[in-house]
N, C-alpha and C positions, 0 to 999 in steps of 0.2 A: 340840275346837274348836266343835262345832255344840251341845254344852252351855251351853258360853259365851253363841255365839250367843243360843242360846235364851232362857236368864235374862238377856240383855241385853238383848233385845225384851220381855219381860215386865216390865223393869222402866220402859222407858220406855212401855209399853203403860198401867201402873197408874199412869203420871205423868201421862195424858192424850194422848204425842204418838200424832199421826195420822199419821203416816209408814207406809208399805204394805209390812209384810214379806213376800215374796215365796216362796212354797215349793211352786215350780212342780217344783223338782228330785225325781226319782222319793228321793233320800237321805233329803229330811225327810218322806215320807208312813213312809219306814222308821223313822223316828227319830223317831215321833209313835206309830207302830204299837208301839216295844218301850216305850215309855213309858207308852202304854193309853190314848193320849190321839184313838186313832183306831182304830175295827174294824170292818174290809170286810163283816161279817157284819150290822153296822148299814144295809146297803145294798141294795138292789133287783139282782137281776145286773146290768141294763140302766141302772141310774140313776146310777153313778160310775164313772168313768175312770180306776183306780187303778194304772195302767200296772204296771213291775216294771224288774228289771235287765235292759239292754240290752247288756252285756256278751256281745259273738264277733256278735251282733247287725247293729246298723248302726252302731258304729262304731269305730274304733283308734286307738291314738296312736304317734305317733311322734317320739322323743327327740331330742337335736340332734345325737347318734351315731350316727343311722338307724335303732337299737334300736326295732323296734314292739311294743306292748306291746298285748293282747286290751282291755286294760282299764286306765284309767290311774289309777284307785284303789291298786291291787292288782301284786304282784309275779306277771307274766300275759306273759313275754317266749314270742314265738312268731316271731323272725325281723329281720330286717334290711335297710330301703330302700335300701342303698347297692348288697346284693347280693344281695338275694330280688326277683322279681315279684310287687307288692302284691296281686295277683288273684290268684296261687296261696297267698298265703298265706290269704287271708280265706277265699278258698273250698275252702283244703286241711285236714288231719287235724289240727295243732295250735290251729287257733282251734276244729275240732270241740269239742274236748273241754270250753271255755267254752260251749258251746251246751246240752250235755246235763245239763239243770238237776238231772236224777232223782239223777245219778252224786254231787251234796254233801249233805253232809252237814244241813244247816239250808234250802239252797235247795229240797230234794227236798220237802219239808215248808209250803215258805212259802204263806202264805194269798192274799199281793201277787203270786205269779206274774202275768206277763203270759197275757191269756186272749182276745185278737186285737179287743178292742175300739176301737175308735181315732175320731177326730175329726178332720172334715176342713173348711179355713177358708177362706174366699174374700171378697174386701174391692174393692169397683168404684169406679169414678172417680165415682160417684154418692154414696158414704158409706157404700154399703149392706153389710152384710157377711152371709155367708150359714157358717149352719154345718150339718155334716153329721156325726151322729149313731149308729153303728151298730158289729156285729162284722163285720169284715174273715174270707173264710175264701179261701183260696186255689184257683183255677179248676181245674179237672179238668185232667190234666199232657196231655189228648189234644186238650184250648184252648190251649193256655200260648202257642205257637208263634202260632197266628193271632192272638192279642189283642195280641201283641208287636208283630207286621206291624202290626194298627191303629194302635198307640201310634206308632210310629217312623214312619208315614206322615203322621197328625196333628199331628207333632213334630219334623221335617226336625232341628230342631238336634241331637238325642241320639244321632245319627250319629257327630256330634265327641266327645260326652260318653263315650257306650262303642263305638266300633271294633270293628268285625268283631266277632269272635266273645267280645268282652268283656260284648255286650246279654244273654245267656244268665248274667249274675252273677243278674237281676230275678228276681223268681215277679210274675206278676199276681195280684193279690187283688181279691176283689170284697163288695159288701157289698148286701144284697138285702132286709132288712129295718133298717129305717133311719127315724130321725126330723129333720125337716129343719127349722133356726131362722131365719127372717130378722129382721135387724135393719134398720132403716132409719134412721142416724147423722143425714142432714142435714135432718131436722124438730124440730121441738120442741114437743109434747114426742117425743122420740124412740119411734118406731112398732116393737113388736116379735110375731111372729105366729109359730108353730108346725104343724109339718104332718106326718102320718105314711104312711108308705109300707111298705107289708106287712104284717109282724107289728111295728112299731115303735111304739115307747110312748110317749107325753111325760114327761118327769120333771123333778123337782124342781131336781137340783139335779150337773153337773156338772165332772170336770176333764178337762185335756182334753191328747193328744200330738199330731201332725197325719202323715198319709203321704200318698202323692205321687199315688194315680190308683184312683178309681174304677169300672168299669164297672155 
């Protein structure tokens, strides 16, 4: 199908139209990558956002049978919402084993692994949007506990979101060298400025996933 796809945007691409194919999805940097038509070795570590499978990751699916599946590409059955606890499944030993990329065969190998770089987006009643640039690596496990108290203090509603002892599903991540972009939307011509913080680089040319909290 995403063949199809493909020769069907190149032909209307060699026709002229300007319509904006979209291949935001981690699928088509894959399916650009076995075609040769994209190689992360062309890139700076720091200058592209070339994410990977999120698969046992952040997120699941679940069937109209209850059936949850690791992955909904893929035949990835790990349980059932009508009679499993969603939080023991994600965080128990069958979505493990979608986690552990070394354990396949072709992902142990892959060049697109995810490698904690990520992008973070913010957009103000002003027009302005700000973006944030950087590797995510995870806080020392002897932080984990009081950065969570910060978070849930600053954020009274995530109370209702994870309950009692379901806030311990998070890891806090922080990102400590980092390049930071503002845009300012409501001038013309529109105003755009770069800024870096620690070991952060400017770079040419980005794509980008977003996660949820910085320290």
């Amino acid at each position: 199908m995403m063949e199809r796809c493909w020769e069907k945007f190149q032909h209307y691409e060699a026709a002229g139209c300007e319509t904006t194919f979209d291949l935001k999805d981690h699928l088509w940097t894959l399916f650009r990558y076995e075609k040769g038509l994209f190689d992360p070795r062309g890139y700076p570590d720091d200058e592209y956002v070339y994410d990977g499978c999120n698969c046992g990751n952040c997120h699941l699916t679940i069937l109209s049978d209850g059936v949850v599946y690791a992955c909904r590409r893929m035949e990835s059955r790990v349980g059932n919402a009508l009679t499993d606890d969603l939080y023991d499944l994600f965080t128990g030993p069958k979505f493990d084993r979608y986690r552990v990329y070394e354990n396949f065969e072709k992902c142990a190998k892959c060049e697109l692994l995810r490698d904690g770089r990520v992008q973070v987006l913010g957009y103000t009643m002003y027009k302005e949007m700000i973006r944030l640039s950087g590797k995510a690596e995870p806080v020392p496990a002897e932080e984990q506990e009081r950065w969570k108290d910060v978070i849930f203090q600053e954020q009274p509603y995530l109370a209702n979101v994870y309950p009692g002892d379901t806030r311990n599903i998070g890891i806090i991540f922080r990102i400590q060298d980092m390049v930071i972009e503002y845009f300012s939307l409501g001038v013309n011509p529109i105003f755009r400025e770069s800024y870096t913080v620690g070991g952060g680089r400017i770079a040419r040319f980005r794509r980008s996933f977003a996660c949820a909290r910085v320290i």
